[in-house]
DSSP file (Angstrom, degrees, kcal/mol; ACC not computed):
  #  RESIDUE AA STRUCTURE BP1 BP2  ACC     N-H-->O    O-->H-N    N-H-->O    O-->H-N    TCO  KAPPA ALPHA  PHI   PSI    X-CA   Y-CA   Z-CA
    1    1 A X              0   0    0      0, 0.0     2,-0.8     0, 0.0    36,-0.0   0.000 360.0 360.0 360.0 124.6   -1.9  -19.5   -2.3
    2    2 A X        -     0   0    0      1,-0.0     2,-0.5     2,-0.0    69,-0.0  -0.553 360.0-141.3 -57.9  97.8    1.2  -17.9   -2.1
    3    3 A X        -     0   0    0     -2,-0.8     2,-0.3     1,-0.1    33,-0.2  -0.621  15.4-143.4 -84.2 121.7    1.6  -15.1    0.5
    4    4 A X        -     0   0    0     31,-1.0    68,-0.2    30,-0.6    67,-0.1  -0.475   9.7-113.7-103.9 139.7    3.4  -12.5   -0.4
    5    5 A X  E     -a   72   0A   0     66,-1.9    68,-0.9    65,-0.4     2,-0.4  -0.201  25.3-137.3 -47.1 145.5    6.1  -10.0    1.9
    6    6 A X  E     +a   73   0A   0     66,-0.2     2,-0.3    68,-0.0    68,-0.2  -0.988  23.8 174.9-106.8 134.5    5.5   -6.3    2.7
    7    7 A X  E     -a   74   0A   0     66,-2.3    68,-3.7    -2,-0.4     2,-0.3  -0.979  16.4-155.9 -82.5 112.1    8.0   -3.9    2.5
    8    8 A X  E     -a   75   0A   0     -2,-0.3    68,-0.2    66,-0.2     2,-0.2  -0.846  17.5-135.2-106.7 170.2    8.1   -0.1    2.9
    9    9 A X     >  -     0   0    0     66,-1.3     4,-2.2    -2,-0.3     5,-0.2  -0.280  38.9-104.0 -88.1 167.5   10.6    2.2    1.4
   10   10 A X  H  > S+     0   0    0     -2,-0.2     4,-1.4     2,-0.2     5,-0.1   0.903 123.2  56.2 -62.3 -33.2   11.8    4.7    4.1
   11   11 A X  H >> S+     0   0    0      2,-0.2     3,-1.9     1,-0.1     4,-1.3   0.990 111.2  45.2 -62.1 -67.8    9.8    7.5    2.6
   12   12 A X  H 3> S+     0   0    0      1,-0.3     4,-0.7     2,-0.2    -2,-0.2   0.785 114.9  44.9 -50.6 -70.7    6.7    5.2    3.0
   13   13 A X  H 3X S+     0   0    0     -4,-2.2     4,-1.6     2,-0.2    -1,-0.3   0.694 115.2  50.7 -38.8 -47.6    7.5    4.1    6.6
   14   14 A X  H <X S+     0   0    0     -3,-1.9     4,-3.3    -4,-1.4     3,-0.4   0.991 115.5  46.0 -52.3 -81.5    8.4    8.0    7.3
   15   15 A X  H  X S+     0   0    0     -4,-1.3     4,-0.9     2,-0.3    -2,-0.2   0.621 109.7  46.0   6.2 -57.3    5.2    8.5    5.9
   16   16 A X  H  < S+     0   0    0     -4,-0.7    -1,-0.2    -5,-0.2    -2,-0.2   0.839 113.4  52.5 -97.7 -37.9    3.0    5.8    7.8
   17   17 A X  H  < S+     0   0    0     -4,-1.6    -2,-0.3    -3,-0.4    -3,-0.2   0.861 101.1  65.2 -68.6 -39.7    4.8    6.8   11.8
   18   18 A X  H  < S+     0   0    0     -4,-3.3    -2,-0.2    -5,-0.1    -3,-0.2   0.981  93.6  87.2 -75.4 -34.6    3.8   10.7   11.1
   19   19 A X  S  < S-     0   0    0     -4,-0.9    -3,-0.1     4,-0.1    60,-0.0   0.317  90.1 -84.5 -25.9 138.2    0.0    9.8   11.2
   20   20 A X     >  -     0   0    0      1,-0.1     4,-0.9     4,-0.1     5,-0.1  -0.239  35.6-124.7 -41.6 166.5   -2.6    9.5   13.8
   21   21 A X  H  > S+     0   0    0      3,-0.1     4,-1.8     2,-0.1     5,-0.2   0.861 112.5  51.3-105.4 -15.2   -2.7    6.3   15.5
   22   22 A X  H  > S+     0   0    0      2,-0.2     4,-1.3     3,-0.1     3,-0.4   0.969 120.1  39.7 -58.4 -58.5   -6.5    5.6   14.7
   23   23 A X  H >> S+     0   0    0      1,-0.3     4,-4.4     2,-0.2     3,-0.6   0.943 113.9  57.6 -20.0 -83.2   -5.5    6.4   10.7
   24   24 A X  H 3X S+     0   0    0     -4,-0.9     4,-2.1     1,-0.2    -1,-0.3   0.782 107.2  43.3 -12.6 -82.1   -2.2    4.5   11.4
   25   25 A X  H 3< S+     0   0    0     -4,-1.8     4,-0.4    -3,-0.4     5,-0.2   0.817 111.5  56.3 -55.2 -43.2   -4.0    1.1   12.5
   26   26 A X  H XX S+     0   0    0     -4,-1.3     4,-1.6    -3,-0.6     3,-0.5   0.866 114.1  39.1 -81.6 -37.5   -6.7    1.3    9.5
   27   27 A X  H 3X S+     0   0    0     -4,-4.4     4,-1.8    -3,-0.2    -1,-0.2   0.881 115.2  46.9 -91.7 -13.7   -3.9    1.5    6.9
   28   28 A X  H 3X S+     0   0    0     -4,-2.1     4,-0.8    -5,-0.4    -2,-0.2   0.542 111.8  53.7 -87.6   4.3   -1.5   -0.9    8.2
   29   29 A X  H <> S+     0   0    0     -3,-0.5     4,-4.5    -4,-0.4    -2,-0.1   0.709 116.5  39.7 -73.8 -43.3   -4.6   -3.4    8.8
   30   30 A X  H  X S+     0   0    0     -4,-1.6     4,-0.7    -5,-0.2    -2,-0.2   0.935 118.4  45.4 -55.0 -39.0   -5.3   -2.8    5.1
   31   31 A X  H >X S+     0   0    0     -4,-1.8     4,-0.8     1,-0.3     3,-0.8   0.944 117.6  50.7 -93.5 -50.4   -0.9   -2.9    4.1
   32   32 A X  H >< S+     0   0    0     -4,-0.8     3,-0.9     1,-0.3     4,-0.4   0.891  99.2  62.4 -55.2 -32.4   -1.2   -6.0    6.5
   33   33 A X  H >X S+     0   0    0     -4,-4.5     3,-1.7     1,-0.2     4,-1.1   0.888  95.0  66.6 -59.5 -41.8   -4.3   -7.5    4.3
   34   34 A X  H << S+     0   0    0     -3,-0.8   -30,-0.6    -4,-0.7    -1,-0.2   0.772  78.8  74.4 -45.3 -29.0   -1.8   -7.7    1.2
   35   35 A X  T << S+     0   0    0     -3,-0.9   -31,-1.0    -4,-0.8    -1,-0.3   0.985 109.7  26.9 -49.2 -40.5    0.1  -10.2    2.6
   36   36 A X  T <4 S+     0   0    0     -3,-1.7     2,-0.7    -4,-0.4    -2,-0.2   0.991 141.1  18.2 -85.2 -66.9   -2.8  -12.8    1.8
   37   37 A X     <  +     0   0    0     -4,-1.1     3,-0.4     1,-0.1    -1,-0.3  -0.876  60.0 177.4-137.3  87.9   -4.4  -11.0   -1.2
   38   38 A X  S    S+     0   0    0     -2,-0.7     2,-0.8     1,-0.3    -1,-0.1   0.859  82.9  50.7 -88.0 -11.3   -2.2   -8.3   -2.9
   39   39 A X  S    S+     0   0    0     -5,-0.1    -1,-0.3    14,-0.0     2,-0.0  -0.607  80.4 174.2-100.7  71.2   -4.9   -7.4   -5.9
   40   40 A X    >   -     0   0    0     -2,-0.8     3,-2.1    -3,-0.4    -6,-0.0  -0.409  42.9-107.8 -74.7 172.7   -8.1   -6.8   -3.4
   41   41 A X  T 3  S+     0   0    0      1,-0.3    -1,-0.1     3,-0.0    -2,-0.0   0.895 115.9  59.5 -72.4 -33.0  -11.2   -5.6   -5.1
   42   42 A X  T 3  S+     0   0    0     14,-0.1    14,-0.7    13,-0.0    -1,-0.3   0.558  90.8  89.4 -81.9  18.7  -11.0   -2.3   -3.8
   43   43 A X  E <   -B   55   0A   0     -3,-2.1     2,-0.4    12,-0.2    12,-0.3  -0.684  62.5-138.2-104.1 178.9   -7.6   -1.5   -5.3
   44   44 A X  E     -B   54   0A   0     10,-2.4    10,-0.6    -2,-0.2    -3,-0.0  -0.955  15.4-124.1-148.9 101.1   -6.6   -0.1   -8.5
   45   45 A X  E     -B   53   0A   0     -2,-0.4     8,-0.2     8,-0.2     2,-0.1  -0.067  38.0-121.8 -23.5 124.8   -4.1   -0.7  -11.0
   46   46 A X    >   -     0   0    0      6,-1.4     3,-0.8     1,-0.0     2,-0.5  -0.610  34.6-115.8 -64.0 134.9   -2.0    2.9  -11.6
   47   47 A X  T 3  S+     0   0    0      1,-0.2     3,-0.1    -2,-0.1    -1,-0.0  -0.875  95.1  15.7 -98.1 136.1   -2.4    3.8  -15.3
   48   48 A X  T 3  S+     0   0    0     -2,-0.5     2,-0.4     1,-0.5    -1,-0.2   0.520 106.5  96.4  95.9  35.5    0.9    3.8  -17.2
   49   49 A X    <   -     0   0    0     -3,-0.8    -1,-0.5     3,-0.1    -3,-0.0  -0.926  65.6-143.7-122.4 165.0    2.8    1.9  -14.6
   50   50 A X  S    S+     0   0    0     -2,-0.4    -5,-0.0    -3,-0.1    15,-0.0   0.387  89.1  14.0-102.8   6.3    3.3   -1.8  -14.8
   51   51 A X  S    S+     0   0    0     13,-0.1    15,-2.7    16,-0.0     2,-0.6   0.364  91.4 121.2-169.4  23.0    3.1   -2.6  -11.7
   52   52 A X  E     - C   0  65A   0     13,-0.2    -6,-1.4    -6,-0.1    13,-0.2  -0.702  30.9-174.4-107.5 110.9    1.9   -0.3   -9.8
   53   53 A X  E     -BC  45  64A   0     11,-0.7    11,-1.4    -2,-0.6     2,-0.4  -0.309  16.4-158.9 -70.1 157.0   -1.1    0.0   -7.4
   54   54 A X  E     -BC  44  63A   0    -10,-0.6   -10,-2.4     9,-0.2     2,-0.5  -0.986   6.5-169.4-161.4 123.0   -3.1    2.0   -5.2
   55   55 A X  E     -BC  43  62A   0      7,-2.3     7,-2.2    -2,-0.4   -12,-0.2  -0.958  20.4-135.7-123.3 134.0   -5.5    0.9   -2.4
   56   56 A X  E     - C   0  61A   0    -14,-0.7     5,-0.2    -2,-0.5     3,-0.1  -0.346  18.7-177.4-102.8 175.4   -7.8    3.3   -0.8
   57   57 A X        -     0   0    0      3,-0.7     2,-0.6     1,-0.2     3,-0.1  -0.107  63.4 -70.0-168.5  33.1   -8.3    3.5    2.9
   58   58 A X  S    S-     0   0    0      1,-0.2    -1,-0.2     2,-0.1    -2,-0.0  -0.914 116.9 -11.7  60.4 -88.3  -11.0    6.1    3.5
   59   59 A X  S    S+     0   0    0     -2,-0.6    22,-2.7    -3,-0.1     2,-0.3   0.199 130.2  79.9-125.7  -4.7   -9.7    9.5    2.7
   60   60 A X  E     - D   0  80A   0     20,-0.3    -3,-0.7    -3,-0.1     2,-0.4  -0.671  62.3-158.5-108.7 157.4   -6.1    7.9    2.6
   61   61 A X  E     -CD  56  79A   0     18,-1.5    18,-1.5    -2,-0.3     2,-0.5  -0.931   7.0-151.3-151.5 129.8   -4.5    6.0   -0.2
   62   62 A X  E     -CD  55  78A   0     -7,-2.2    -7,-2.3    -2,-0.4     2,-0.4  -0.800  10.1-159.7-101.9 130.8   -1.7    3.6   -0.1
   63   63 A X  E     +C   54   0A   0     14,-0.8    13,-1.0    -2,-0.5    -9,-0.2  -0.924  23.7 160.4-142.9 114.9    0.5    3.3   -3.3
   64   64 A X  E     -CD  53  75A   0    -11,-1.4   -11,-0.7    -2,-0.4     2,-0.4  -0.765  36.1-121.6-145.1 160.1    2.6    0.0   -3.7
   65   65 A X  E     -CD  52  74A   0      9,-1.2     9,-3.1    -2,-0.2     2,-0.9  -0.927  13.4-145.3-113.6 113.3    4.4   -2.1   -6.4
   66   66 A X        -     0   0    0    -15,-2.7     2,-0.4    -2,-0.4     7,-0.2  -0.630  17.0-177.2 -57.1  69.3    3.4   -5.6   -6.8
   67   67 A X      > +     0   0    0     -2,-0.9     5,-3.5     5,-0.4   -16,-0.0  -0.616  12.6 177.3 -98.4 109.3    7.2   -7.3   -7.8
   68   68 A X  T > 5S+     0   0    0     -2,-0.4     3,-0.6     3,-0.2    -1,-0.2   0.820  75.6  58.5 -79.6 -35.1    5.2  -11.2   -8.4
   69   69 A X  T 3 5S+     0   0    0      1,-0.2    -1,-0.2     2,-0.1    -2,-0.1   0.802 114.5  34.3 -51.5 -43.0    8.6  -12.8   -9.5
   70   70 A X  T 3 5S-     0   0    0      2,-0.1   -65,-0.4   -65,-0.0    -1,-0.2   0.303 106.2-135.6-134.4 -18.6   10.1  -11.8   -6.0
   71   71 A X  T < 5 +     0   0    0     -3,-0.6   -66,-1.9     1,-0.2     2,-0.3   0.988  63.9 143.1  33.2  73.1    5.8  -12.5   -3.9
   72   72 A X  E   < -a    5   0A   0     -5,-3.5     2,-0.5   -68,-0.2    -5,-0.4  -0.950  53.6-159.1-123.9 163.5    7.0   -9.2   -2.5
   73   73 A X  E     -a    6   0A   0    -68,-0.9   -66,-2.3    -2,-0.3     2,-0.6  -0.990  19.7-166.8-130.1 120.4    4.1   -6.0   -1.7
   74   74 A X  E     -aD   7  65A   0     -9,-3.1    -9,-1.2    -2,-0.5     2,-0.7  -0.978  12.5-140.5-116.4 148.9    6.6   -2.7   -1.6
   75   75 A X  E     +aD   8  64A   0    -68,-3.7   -66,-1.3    -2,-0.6   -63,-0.2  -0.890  24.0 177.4-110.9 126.1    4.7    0.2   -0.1
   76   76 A X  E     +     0   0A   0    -13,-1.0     2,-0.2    -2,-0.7   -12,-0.2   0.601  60.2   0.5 -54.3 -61.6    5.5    3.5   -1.9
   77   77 A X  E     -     0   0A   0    -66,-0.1   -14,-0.8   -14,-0.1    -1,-0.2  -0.872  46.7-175.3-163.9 160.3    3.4    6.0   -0.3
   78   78 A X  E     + D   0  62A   0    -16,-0.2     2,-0.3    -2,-0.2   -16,-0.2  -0.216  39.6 104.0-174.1  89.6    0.9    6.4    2.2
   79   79 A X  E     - D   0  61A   0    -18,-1.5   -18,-1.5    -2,-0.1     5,-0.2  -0.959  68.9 -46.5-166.4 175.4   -0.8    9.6    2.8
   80   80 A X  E >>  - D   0  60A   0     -2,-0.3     3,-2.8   -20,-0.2     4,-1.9  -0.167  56.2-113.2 -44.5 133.8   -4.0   11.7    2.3
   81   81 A X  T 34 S+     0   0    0    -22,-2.7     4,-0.3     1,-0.2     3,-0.1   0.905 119.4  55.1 -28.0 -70.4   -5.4   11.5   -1.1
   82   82 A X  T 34 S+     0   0    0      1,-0.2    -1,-0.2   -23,-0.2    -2,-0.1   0.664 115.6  38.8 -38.9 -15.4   -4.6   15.2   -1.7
   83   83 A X  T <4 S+     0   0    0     -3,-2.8    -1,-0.2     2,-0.1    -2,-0.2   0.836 105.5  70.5-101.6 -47.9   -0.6   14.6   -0.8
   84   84 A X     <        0   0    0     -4,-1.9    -3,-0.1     1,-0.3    -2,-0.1   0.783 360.0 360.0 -61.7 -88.8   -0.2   10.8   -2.6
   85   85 A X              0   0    0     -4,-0.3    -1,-0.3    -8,-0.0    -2,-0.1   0.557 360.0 360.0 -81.5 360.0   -0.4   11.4   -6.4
């Protein structure tokens, strides 16, 4: 199986350091979990993007672009449900 890169954009990254650090650890175990397995069952195709995703994280939701041509995970967003969409 092909393991695929993660990446965040600056915003993302910005984004993922202002947290708490329990919060913090539970979404960058999950960001980490993509490497192996970038479609897990709990995550969700976006509708009307093509290649964008969204993986929940308890009250937090991480929102990343699969690019399969490239096995790359780019992370998007990362922030409270109420803040990401």
């Amino acid at each position: 199986m092909t393991r695929f890169r993660v990446e965040f954009t600056a915003a993302a990254a910005k984004q993922v350091t202002k947290l708490d650090p329990p919060v913090r650890r539970r979404l960058l175990a999950a960001i980490e979990a993509l490497e192996g397995d970038p479609r897990p069952a709990v995550s969700r195709k976006l509708v009307g993007a093509e290649t964008a995703y969204r993986l929940r994280v308890g009250d937090y939701r991480v929102i990343y672009d699969l690019i399969e041509e490239r096995a790359t995970v780019a992370v998007v967003r990362a922030a409270h449900r109420r803040e990401v969409y």
